[in-house]
C-alpha positions in Angstrom: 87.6 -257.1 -76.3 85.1 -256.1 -73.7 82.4 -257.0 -76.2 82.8 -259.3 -78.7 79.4 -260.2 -81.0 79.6 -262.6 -84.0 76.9 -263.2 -86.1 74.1 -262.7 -84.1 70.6 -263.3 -85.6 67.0 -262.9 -84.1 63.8 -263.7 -85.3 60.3 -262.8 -84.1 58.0 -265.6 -86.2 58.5 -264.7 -89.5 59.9 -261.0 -88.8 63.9 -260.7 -89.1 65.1 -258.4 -86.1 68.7 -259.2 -86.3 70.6 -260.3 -89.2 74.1 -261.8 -89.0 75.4 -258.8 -86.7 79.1 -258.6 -85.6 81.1 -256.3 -84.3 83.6 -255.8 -81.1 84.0 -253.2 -78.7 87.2 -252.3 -76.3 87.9 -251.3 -73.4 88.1 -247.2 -73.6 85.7 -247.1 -76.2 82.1 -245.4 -76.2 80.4 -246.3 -79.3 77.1 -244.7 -80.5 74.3 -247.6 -81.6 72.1 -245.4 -83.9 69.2 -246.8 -85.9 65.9 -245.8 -86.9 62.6 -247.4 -84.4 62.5 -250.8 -85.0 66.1 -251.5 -86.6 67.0 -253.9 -83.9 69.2 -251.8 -81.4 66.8 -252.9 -78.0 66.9 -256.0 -79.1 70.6 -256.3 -79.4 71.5 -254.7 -76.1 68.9 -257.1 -74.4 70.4 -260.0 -76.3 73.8 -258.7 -74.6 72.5 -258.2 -71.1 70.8 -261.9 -71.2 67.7 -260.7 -70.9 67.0 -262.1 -74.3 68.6 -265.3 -76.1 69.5 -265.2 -79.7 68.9 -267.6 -82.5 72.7 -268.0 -83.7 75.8 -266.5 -83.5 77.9 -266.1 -80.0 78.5 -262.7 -77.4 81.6 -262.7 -75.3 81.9 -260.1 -72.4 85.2 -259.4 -70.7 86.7 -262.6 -73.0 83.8 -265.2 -70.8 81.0 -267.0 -73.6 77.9 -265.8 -72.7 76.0 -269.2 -72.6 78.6 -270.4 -70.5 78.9 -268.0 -68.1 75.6 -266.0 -67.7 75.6 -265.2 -64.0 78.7 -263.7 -64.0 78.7 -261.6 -67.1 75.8 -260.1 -65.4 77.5 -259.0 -63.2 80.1 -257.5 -65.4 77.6 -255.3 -66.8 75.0 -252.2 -66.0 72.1 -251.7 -68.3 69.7 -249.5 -68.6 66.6 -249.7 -70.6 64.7 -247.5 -73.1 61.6 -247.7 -70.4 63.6 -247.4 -67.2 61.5 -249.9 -64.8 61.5 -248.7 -61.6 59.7 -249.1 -58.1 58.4 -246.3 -58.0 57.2 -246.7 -54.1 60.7 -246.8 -53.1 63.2 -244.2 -51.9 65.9 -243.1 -54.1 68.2 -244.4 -51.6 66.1 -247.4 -50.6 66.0 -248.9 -54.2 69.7 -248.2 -54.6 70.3 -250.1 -51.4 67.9 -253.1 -53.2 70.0 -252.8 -56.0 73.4 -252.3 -54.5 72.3 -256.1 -52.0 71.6 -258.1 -55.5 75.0 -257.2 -56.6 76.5 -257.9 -52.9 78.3 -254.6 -53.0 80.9 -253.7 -50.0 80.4 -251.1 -48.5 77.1 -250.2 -49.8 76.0 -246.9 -47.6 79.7 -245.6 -48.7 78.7 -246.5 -52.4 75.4 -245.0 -52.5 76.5 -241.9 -51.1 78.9 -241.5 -54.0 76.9 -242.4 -56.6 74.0 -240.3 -56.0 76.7 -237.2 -55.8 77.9 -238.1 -59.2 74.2 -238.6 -60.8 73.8 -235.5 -59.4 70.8 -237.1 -56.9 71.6 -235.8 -54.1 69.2 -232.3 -53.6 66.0 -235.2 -54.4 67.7 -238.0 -52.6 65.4 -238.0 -49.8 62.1 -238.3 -52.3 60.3 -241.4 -53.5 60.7 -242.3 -56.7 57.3 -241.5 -58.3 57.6 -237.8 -56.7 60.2 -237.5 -59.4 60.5 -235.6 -62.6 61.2 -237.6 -65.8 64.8 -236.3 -65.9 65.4 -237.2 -62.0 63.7 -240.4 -62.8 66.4 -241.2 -65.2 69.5 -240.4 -63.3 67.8 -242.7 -60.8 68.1 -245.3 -63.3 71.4 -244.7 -64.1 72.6 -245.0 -60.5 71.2 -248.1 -60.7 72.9 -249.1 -63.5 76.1 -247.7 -62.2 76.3 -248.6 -58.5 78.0 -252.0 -58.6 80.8 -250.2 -61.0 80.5 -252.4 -64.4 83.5 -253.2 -66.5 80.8 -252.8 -69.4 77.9 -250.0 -69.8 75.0 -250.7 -71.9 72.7 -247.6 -71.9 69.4 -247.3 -73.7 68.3 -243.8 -74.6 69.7 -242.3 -71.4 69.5 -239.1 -71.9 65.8 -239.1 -72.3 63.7 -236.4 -70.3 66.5 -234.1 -69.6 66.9 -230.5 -69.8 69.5 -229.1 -71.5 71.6 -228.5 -68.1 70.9 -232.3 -67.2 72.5 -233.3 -70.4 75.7 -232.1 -70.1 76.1 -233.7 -66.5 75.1 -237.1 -67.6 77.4 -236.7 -70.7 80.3 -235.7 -68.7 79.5 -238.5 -66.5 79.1 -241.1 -69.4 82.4 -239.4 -70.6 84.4 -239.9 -67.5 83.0 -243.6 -66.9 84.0 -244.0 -70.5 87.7 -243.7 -70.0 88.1 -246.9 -68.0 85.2 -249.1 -68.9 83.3 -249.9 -71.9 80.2 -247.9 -73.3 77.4 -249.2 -75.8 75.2 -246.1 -76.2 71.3 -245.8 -77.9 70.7 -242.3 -78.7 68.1 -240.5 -81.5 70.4 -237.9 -80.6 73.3 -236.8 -83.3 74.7 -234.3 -80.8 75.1 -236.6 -78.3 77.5 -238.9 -80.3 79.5 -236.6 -81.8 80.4 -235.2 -78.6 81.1 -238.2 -76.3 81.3 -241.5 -78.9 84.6 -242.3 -80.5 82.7 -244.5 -83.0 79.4 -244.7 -84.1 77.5 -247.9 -85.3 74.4 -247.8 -87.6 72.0 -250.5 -88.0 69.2 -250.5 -90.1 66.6 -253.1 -90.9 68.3 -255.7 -88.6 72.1 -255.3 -90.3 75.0 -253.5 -89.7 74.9 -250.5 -92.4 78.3 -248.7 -91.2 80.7 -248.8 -88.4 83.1 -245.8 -88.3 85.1 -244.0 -86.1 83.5 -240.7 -85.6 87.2 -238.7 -86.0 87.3 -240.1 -89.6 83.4 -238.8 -90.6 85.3 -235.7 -89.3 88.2 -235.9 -91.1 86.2 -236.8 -94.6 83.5 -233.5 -93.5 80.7 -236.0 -93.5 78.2 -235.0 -91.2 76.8 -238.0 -89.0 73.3 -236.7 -89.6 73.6 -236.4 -93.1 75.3 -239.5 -93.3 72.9 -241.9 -91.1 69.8 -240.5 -93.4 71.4 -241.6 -96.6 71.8 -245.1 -94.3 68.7 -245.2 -93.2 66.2 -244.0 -95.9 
């Protein structure tokens, strides 16, 4: 499994964020993380990127323990957040080539040139970053999270800020990196999962509440949004 969680809890104080959460995800597989604001899905992802430590329980990426191997699961991975931090002072391709040195990529000027064409970067590619719309902002980010070509994708909201046209590219191009890799996916957005996910999670309160494959909620004519109010309410 290219992500493996068992039992993960968090706790802010006295505030449960995440209780006893498990679940795996394969290689192949996008899966749609849906919750309502403040069910726990940030939390998780940044628990699964390092960025924050869990309580209890255990994450394995790529079959390598995360407490035991850190640096290189890291590496194994592109995230991108809900709030997108970026240098905004930089060049597009001057803070891909920052990025693309941390992760000591090969070939970097070849790389860059290839992932700004698929982000569909390249008619702002000479712009710094805070002379950017939201939406360009946000392929920037995804570039970023992109460029060192991760065996597992954790993406945040991505699609925030986009127009309608903007949306299907990055679909297409969550789609296509799909196939190979691995995809966790936050989205508000029904739409969006049922027409790239294989598989939807919902969490709610800090717990798993369902975990299906999106071609069965088909199958049974359940409609996800119907299905993740009755969840969530």
């Amino acid at each position: 499994m290219s992500i493996n969680i068992k039992k993960i809890n968090k706790s802010y104080g006295n505030e449960k964020a995440l209780i006893n959460i498990s679940f795996n995800v394969a290689k192949g597989e996008i899966v749609g993380f849906l919750g309502p604001n403040g069910a726990g899905k940030s939390t998780l992802m940044k628990i699964i990127c390092g960025y924050l430590k869990q309580d209890s329980g255990s994450i394995s990426i790529c079959n390598l323990d995360k407490e035991e191997n850190i640096i290189l699961i890291k590496s194994k991975i592109g995230y991108l957040s809900e709030k997108n931090p970026l240098y905004l002072d930089m060049f597009i391709k001057e803070y891909l080539t920052f990025i693309g040195n941390i992760y000591k990529i090969n070939n970097l000027d070849m790389r860059i040139s290839e992932i700004i064409q698929k982000t569909g970067l390249e008619i702002e590619q000479h712009k710094k970053i805070n002379e950017l719309s939201k939406g360009f902002k946000q392929r920037v980010g995804l570039a970023a999270a992109m460029i060192h070509n991760p065996d597992v994708l954790i993406l945040d909201e991505p699609t925030t800020g986009l127009d309608p046209n903007q949306l299907d590219e990055i679909r297409d191009l969550i789609s296509e990196f799909g196939k190979e890799k691995t995809v966790l996916l936050s989205t508000h957005i029904m739409q969006e999962v049922n027409k790239i996910c294989s598989r939807v999670i919902i969490i709610n309160k800090g717990k798993i509440a369902d975990d299906k494959l999106i071609s069965d909620l088909k199958k049974n004519n359940i409609e996800l949004e119907d299905h993740f109010r009755k969840l969530t309410a």
